[in-house]
C-alpha positions in Angstrom: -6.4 -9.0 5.6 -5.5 -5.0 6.0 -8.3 -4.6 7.6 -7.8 -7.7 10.4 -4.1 -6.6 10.5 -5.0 -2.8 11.1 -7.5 -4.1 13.9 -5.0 -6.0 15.7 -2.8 -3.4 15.6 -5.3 -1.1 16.9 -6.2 -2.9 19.7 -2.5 -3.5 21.1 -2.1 0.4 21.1 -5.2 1.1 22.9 -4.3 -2.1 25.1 -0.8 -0.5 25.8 -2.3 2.6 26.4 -4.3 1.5 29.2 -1.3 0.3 30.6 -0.7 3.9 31.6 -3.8 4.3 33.2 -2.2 3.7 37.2 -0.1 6.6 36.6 -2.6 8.7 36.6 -4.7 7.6 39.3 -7.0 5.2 37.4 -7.1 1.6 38.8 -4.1 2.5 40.9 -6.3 1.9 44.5 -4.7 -0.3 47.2 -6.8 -3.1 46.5 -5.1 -6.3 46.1 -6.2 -9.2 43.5 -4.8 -12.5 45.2 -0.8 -11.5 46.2 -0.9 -8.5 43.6 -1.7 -5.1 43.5 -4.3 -3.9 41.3 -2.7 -1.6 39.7 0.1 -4.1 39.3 -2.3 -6.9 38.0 -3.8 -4.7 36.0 -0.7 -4.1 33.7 0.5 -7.7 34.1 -2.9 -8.8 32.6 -2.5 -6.4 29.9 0.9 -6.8 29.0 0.2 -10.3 29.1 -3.0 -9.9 26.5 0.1 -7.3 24.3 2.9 -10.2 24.5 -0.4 -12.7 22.6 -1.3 -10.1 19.9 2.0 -9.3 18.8 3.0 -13.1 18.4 0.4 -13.4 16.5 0.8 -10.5 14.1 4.2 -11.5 13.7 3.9 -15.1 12.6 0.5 -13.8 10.5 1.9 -11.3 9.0 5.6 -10.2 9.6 6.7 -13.5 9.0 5.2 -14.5 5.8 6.1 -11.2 4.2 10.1 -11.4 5.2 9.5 -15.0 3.3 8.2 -13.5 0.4 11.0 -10.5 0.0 13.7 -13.2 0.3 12.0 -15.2 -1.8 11.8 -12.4 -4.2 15.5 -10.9 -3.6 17.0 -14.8 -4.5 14.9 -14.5 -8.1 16.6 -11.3 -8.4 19.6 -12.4 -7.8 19.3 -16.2 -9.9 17.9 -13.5 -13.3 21.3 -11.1 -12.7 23.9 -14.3 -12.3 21.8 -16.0 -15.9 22.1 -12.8 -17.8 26.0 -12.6 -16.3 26.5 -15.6 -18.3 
């Protein structure tokens, strides 16, 4: 599961990096795919493709793990209010 979790992570970061590549002259021609420029399609794909991965890390990982702490921190809590008593 690291290693999947790593890899998705991985891939939005070099995904987001490419998102930089108009401003420095890569992709940034005056070339237009259907009503948009390229270099404006280009980071609208790829912000599109960033906005997927991290919904899925989240609910794969993020999510589950917040579930998990709570779950832990109300045990916690239920042991201190018995031994209270």
């Amino acid at each position: 599961m690291r290693r999947k979790h790593a890899l998705l992570m991985t891939v939005f970061f070099v995904l987001y990096l490419l998102t930089f590549l108009p401003n420095f002259g890569i992709m940034n021609d005056l070339k237009f795919i259907g009503f948009l420029p390229q270099s404006l399609a280009w980071v609208l794909l790829l912000n599109a493709i960033n906005t997927v991965i991290i919904f899925v890390v989240y609910f794969k990982f993020f999510k589950p793990f917040a579930q998990n702490v709570e779950k832990i921190s109300e045990d916690e809590e239920g042991s201190e209010r018995a031994l209270a008593r």
